[in-house]
Every structure is written in structure tokens, then in C-alpha cells.
C-alpha positions as CSV (number, residue, x, y, z in Angstrom):
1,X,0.0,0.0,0.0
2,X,3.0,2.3,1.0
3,X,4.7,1.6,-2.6
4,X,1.3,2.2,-4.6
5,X,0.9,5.9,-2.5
6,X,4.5,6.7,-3.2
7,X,4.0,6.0,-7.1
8,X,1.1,7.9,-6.9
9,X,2.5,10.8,-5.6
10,X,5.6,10.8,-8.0
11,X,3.5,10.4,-10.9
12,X,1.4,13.5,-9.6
13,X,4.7,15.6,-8.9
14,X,6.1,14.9,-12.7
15,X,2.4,15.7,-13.7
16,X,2.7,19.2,-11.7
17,X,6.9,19.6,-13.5
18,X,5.3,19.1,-17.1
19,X,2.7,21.9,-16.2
20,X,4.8,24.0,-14.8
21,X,7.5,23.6,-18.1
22,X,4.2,24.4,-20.4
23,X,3.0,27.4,-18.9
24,X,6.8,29.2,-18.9
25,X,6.5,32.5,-21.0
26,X,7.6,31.9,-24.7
27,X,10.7,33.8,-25.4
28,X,10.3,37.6,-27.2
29,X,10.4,37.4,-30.5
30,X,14.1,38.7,-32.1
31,X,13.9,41.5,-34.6
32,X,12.4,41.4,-37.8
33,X,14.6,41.8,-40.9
34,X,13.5,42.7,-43.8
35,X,14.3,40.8,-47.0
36,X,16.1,42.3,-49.7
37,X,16.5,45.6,-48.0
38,X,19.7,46.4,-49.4
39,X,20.0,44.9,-53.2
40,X,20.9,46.8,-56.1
41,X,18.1,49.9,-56.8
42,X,16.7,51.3,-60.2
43,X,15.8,54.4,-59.4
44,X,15.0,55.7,-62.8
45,X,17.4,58.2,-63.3
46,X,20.6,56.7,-61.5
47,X,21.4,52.8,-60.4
48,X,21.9,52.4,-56.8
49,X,24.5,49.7,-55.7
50,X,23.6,47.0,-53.5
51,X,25.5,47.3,-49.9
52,X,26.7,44.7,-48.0
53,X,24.5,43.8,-45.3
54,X,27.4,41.6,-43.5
55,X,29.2,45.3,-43.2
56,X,25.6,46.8,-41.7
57,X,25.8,45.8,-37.7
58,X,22.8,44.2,-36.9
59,X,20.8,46.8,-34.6
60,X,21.4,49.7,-37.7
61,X,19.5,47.3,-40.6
62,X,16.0,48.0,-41.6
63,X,13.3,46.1,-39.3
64,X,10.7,46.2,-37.1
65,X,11.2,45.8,-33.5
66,X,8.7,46.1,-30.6
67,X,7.9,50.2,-29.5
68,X,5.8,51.2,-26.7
69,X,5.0,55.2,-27.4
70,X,2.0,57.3,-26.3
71,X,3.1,59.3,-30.4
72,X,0.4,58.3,-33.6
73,X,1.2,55.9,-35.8
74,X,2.8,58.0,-38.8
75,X,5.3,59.6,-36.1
76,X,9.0,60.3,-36.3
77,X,10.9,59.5,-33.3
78,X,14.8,59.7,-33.3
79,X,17.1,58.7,-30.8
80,X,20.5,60.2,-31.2
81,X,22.1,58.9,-28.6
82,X,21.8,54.9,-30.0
83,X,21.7,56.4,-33.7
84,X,18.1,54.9,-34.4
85,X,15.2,56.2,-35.7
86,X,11.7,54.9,-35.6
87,X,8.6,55.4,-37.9
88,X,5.6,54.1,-35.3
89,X,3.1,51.8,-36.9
90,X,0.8,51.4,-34.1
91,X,-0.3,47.9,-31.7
92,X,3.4,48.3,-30.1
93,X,5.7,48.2,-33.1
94,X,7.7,50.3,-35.1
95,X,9.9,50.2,-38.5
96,X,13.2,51.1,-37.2
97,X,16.3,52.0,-39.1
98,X,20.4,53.0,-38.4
99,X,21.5,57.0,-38.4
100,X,24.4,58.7,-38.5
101,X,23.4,62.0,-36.3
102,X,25.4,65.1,-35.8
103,X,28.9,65.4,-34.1
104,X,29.9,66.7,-30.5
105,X,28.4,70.3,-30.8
106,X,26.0,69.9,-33.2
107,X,23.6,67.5,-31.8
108,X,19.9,69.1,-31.0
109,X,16.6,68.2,-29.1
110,X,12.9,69.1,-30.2
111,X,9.5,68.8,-32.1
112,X,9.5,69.7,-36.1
113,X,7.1,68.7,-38.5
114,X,7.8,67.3,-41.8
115,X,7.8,70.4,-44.6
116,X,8.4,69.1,-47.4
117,X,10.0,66.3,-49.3
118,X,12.6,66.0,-52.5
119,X,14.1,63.5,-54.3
120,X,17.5,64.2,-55.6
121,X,17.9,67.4,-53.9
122,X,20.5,70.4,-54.7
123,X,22.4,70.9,-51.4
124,X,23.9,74.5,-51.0
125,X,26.4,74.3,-47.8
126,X,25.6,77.6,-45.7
127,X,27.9,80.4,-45.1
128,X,29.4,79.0,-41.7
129,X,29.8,75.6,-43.3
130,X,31.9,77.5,-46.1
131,X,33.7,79.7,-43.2
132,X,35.1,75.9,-41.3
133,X,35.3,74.3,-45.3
134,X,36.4,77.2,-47.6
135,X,36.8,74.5,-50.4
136,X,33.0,74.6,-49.9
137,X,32.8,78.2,-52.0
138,X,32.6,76.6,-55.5
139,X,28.8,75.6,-54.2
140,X,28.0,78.4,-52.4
141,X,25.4,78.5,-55.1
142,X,23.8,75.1,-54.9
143,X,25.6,71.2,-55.6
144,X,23.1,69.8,-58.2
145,X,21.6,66.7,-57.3
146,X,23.1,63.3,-57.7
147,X,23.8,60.0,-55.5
148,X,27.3,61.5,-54.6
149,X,25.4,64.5,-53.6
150,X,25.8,65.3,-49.5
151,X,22.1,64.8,-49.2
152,X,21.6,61.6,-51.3
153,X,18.8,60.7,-53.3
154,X,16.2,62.0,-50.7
155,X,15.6,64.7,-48.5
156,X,12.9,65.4,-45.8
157,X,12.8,68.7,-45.0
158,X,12.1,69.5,-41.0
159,X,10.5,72.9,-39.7
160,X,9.5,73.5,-36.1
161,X,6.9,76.6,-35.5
162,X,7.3,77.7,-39.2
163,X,11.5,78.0,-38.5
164,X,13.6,76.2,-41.0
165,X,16.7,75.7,-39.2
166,X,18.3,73.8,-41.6
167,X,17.9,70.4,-40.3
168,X,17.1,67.4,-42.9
169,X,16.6,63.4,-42.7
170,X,18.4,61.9,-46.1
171,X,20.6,60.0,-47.6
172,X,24.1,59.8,-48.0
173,X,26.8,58.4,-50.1
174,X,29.1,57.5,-47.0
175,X,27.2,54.2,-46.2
176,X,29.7,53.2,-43.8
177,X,29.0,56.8,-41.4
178,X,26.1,55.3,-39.8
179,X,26.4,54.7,-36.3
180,X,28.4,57.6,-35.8
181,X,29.0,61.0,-34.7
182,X,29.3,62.4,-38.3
183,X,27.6,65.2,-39.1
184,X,26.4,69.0,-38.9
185,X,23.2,68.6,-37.4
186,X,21.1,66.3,-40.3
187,X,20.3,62.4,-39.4
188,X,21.4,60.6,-42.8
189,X,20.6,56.9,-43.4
190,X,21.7,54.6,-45.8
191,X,20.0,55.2,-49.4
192,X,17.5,52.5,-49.3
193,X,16.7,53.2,-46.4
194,X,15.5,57.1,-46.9
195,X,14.2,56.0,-50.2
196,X,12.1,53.4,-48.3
197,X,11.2,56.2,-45.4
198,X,10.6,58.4,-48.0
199,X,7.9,56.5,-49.3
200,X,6.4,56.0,-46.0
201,X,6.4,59.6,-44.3
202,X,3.9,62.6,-45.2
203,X,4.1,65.9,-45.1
204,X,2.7,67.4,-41.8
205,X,4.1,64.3,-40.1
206,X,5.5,65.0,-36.4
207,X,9.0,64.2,-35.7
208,X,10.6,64.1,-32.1
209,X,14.1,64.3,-31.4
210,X,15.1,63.1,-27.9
211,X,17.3,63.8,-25.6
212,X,20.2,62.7,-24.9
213,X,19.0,60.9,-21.8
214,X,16.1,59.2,-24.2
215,X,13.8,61.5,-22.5
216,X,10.9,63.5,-24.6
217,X,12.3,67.1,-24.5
218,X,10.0,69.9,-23.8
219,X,10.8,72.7,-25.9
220,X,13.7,73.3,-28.8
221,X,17.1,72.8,-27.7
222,X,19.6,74.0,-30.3
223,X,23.4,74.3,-30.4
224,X,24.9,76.8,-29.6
225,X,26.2,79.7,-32.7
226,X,29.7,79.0,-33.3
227,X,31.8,82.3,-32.1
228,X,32.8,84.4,-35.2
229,X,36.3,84.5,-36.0
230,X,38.1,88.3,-35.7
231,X,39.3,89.4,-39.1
232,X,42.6,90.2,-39.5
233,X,43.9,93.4,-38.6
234,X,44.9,95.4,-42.2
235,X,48.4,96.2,-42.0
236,X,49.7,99.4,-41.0
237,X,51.8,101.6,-43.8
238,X,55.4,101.6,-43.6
239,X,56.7,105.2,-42.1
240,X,59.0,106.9,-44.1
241,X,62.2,107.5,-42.8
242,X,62.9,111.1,-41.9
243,X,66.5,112.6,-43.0
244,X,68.8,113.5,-40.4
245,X,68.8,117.5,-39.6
246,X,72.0,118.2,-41.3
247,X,73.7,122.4,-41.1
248,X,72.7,122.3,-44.3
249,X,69.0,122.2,-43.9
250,X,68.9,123.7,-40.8
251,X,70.4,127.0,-42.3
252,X,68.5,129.7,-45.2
253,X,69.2,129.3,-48.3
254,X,72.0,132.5,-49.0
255,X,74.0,133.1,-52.6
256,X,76.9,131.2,-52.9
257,X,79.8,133.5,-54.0
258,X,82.6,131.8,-55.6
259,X,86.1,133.6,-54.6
260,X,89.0,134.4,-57.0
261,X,92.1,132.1,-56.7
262,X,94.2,133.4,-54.1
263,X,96.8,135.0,-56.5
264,X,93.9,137.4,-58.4
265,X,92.8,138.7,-55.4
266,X,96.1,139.7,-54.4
267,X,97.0,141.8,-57.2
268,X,94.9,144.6,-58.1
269,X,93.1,144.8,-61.0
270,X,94.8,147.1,-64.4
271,X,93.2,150.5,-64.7
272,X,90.9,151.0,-67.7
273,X,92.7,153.8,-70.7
274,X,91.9,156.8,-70.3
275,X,90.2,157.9,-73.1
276,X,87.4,154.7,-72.2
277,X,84.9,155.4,-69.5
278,X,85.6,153.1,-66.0
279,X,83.7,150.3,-66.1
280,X,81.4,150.2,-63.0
281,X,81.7,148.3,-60.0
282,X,79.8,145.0,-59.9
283,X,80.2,143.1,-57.0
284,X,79.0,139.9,-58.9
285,X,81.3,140.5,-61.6
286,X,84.1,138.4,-61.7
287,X,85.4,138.8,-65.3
288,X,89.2,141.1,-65.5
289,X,88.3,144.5,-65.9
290,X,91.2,144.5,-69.3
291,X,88.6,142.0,-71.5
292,X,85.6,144.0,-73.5
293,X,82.5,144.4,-71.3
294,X,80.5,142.5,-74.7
295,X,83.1,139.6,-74.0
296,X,82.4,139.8,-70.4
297,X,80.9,136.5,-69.2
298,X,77.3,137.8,-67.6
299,X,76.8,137.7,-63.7
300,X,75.6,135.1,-62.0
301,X,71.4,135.6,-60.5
302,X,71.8,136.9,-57.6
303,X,68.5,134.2,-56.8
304,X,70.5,131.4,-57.1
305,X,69.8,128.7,-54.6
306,X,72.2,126.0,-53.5
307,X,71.3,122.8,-55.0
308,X,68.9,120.6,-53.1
309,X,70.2,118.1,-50.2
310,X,69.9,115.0,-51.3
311,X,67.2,112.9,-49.6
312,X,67.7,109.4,-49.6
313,X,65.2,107.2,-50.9
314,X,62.1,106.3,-49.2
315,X,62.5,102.1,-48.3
316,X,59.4,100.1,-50.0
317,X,56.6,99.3,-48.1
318,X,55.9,95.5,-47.2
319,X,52.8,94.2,-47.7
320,X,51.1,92.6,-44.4
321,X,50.8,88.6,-43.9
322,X,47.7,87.2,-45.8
323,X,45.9,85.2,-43.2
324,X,43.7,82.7,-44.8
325,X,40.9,81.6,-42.0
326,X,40.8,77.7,-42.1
């Protein structure tokens, strides 16, 4: 009787085990791929190459993962700091896809709305961008659009209260940036990817931009302006040199009288005949009384300056140093 109650009660405890393995949870579903994602594109106007999914990691490929949010289905949510963004479908899941956001400095919190949307967009860098990239001046006028373009083959537009500030979801030719700190302040994705987003997303459509923290931020948080950078002084002119102050510029300019040779002035001059009238005194004279007065050299001005002192030369200015700002 003992052995038939202790089968009993074994068989009953096994009974109770099975149960117990039967009702244990089922394990969460892992994410949901999707197929073909990232093959070759025709998109009309320019053939897209494939990417290598084995180079994607995992948690940045297309796919729909579980997503508890109070936001409509149709919303935009974007979390910078794990470089994901989510399109909510509603019943707990959303189509998720790999970012590249904007690097240390340029990273921003808020609420936009989608303004508009273009495919194959022209991308004109603005003037700061040109001011850090001054290679960036031959488009300060607009980069047509292309697949080697900086915003792909798509662009959404963002606005928040009727304020472009130059923030865009699109594409990019650097496939291999998302994940990363990489850009000015735009989320790109891979160009399937914004083609296939793209397609989805209307016009209107809210998009959120967390926090760092992953929290849901309560007003507009932009960077900072980036300081301005002082512009070179212009360089000074050179000063000319001033001459010396020499006796000979200090003193008035006077008639210079050239003396007779020490043995004329010694001996007096002949005395005219007598039957010719004396030739009058004239200080400034210096031709012999014995020669004709029509041979007589004529007198000197009695204006005549010295000759100028000679000045030297001025030395040539140097032009300043050209500062190029980087």
C-alpha cells in the first residue's frame, strides 16, 4: 500500500513539473529583418548599388522591432544617442532604421514637422559651413543633385513653428557613417533606407528628437552659434624714414659767391685807358676788368639757390601677412 501511495505521488509531482515547463512564458520574438532591404536599386534616373549587409551591424538594418509610445502611428521619433530612428506603426511596433546623427556640438533636441519632401535634392552648404570648409565656396550656389550629392537621393525637410533651421533626414553616399558622430546637425541613413522612409512619411508628419537621456524634451534645444572669427587686422603703412637735420637744412638758403684764386685777389686789377669810361663796379662781376665788357661772361642771379640736399630714398613698403581663415 505504502509503494502504490508513493508511485502515486511521483507520478502527480512529474504531472505538476510538465505543467509548470508548459506554462513558462515563450521567449520575445528577435527582430524582424527585412528581406532584400539592401539589393541593387533602379531608381530611374541613376542605379543604386547594393551594400553589403554583412558590413551593416545588426541593430542599424532595416526592421521592425517592438515600440511602446504614447506618439500616432505615422510619427518620427529619433534617438541620437543609439543612432536609431523609428517610424511608429501602431499595436506596439515600429519600422526602425540606423543613423548617422550630428557630431559633439552639433547635436539638437525638439518637435518639427515634416515640410516638405525632395528626391534628388541640390544641397547648398551655408555660409558658416563655407567659413570651417572654404573649399566649400565653388557651391555656395547650390551642388546639383546626384547620389554623390551630401544629401543623397532623398531629402525630408524639417520645420518646427514655421522656422527652418536647416535640419534634414536623407541620404548619404558614406554608407559606412552610420552609427556615428558624423555630421552638422542632419540624421542621414543609408539610401535604401531614406528612399524606403521616403515613401512612407507625409508631409505634416510630427517628428521628435530626444534627448540625450532618451527622454521627450519639452521645448527646442539647439546648439549653440559657433563664435565668429576676428578678421585680420589690415596692415599698418610703412613710415618713411625722416632725414637726419644736417647744417645744411637747418640753415637759409644764401647766394653762394665763388672767390677768385688766391693770387687774383692779391694783385689789383689794371686800370681802364683813359680815353674809355671806368667800367662800373659789380660786385657779382668776376670777369678782369682788361677783357671787353661785350666779351664779359654775364653775372651770375643773384637768386640762385644751392642745389637741393639730397634725400635718400624712401625704403618700399611690405605688404602685411595674408591670413587665410581655415
Amino acid at each position: 500500500m505504502k509503494i502504490k501511495a508513493l508511485l502515486t505521488a511521483t507520478a502527480l509531482v512529474a504531472l505538476l513539473a510538465g505543467c509548470e515547463q508548459m506554462l513558462e512564458p515563450a521567449p520575445p520574438p528577435g527582430p524582424q529583418f527585412i528581406e532584400n532591404a539592401y539589393v541593387a536599386v533602379d531608381d530611374g534616373k541613376y542605379d543604386l548599388p547594393a551594400v553589403p549587409v554583412d558590413q551593416i551591424p545588426p541593430q542599424f538594418r532595416r526592421q521592425v522591432v517592438d515600440y511602446e509610445t504614447a506618439e500616432a502611428p505615422g510619427t518620427i521619433v529619433i534617438d541620437p544617442a543609439q543612432k536609431l530612428l523609428y517610424l511608429v506603426q501602431g499595436d506596439g511596433k515600429a519600422l526602425r532604421y540606423g543613423i548617422s546623427v550630428g557630431r559633439e556640438g552639433f547635436d539638437w533636441a525638439g518637435t518639427a514637422i515634416v515640410s516638405r519632401k525632395r528626391p534628388y535634392p541640390t544641397w547648398t552648404p551655408p555660409p558658416e559651413m563655407i567659413e570651417r570648409q572654404p573649399s566649400l565656396e565653388r557651391w555656395k550656389d547650390g551642388q546639383p543633385g546626384s547620389p554623390s550629392n551630401p544629401l543623397g537621393v532623398r531629402a525630408i525637410y524639417l520645420t518646427t513653428n514655421g522656422v527652418d533651421h536647416g535640419y534634414r533626414i536623407h541620404g548619404t553616399p558614406e554608407w559606412r557613417s552610420i552609427g556615428r558622430n558624423a555630421s552638422s546637425g542632419c540624421f542621414r541613413m543609408i539610401h535604401q533606407d531614406i528612399i524606403d522612409l521616403y515613401n512612407r512619411v507625409q508631409p505634416g508628419a510630427k517628428v521628435v528628437v530626444l534627448n540625450p537621456d532618451g527622454t521627450v524634451p519639452t521645448k527646442l534645444r539647439l546648439p549653440p552659434p559657433a563664435p565668429k572669427k576676428a578678421k585680420p587686422a589690415a596692415p599698418k603703412p610703412a613710415e618713411q624714414p625722416v632725414p637726419a637735420a644736417t647744417p645744411e637744412t637747418l640753415a637759409p638758403a644764401t647766394v653762394t659767391e665763388t672767390p677768385l684764386p688766391a693770387e687774383e685777389a692779391e694783385t689789383p686789377a689794371p686800370e681802364a685807358p683813359a680815353t674809355e669810361p671806368p667800367a662800373a663796379e659789380s660786385p657779382a662781376d668776376p670777369a678782369p676788368a682788361e677783357l671787353p665788357p661785350a666779351e664779359a661772361p654775364a653775372p651770375e642771379a643773384d637768386t640762385a639757390s644751392p642745389p637741393a640736399p639730397v634725400v635718400p630714398a624712401p625704403e618700399a613698403e611690405t605688404p602685411g601677412e595674408d591670413v587665410t581663415p581655415n
